[in-house]
matplotlib code that plots the C-alpha trace (Angstrom):
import matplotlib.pyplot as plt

x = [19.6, 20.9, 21.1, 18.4, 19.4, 18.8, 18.4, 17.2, 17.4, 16.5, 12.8, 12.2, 15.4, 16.7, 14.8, 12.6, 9.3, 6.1, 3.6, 2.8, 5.1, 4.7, 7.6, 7.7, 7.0, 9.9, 9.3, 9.4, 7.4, 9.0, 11.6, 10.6, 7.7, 8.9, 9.1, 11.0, 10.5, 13.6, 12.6, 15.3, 14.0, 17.0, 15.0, 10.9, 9.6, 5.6, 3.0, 2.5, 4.3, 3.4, 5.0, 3.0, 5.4, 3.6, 4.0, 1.7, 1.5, -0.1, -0.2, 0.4, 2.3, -0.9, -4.3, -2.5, -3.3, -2.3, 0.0, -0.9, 1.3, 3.5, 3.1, 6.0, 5.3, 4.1, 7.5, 6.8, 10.2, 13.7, 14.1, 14.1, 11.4, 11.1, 8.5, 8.2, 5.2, 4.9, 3.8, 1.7, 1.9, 4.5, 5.0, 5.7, 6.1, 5.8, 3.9, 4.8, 2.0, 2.9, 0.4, 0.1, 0.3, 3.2, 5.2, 8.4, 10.5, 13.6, 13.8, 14.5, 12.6, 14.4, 12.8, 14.5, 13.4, 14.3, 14.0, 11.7]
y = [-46.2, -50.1, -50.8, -53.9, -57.4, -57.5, -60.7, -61.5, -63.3, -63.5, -65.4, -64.5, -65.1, -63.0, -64.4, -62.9, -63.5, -63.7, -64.1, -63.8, -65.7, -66.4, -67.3, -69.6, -68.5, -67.3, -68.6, -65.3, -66.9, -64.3, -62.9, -59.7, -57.2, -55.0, -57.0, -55.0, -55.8, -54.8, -55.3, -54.7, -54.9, -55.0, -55.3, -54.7, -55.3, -55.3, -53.0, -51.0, -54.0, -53.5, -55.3, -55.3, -56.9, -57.0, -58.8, -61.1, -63.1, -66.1, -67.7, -71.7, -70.9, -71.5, -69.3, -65.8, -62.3, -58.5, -57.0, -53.3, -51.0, -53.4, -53.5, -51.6, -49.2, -50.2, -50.9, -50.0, -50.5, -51.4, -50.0, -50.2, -50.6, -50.9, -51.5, -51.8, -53.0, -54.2, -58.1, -59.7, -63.6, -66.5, -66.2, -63.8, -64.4, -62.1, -62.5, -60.3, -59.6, -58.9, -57.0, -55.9, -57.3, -59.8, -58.7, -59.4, -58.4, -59.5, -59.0, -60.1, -59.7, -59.8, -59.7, -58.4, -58.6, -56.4, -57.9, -57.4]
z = [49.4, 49.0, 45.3, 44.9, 43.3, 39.3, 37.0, 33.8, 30.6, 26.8, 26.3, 22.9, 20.7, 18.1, 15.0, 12.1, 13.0, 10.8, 13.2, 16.7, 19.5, 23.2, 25.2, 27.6, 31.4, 33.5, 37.4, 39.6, 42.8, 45.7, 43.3, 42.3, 42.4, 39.3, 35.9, 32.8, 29.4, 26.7, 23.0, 20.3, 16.7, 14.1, 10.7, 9.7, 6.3, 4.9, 4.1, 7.2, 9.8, 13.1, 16.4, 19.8, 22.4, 26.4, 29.6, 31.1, 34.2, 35.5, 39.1, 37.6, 34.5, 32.1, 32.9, 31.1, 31.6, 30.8, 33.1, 33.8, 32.4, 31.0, 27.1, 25.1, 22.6, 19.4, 17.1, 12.9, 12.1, 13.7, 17.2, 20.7, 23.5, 27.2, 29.3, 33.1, 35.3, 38.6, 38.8, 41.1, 40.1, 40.1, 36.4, 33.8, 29.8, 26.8, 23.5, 20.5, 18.3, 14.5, 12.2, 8.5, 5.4, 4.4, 7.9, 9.5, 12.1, 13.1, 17.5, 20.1, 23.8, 27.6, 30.6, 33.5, 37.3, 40.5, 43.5, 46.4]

ax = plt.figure().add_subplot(projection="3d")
ax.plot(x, y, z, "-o")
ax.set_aspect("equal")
plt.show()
């Protein structure tokens, strides 16, 4: 078994966030088939704070929509998620959705690619 290409970067920063974020879309046109999402959260604070961090993918980079399979599991405090889905469009982003009363969370979200 060959060992397939792998690439990736950070589109979310590590910041504290207050409410929900998008990152901008990561060009995978022929790239890759399998899409994996890595969310490290360092700090949460709030009456029951909760952070929803998915994929999604569009085919021009501004129509979004879910990808199956690839939302991480829902963070409550400092931790780590990963999520992997396979992706069927030119362009892939995630958005972090934050819940609660008075939250933050302090992550950060990567998105990785193997290729084809």
């Amino acid at each position: 078994m060959a060992i397939r290409p792998f690439m990736g970067d950070v589109v979310l920063a590590p910041a504290a966030r207050t409410a929900t974020a998008s990152s901008g879309p990561v060009a995978a046109a022929g790239q890759a088939t399998v899409a994996v999402l890595l969310v490290h959260c360092s700090a949460a604070s709030g009456t029951t704070p909760t952070l929803d961090v998915a994929l999604e993918q569009s085919a021009d980079g501004s129509s979004w929509s879910a990808v199956t399979g690839g939302a991480a599991t829902q963070l409550t405090a400092a931790g780590n998620r990963v999520a992997t889905a396979s992706i069927t469009s030119n362009y892939v982003r995630a958005t972090a959705t934050i819940g609660g009363t008075t939250p933050s969370f302090t992550f950060a979200a990567s998105i990785a690619f193997l290729a084809s």
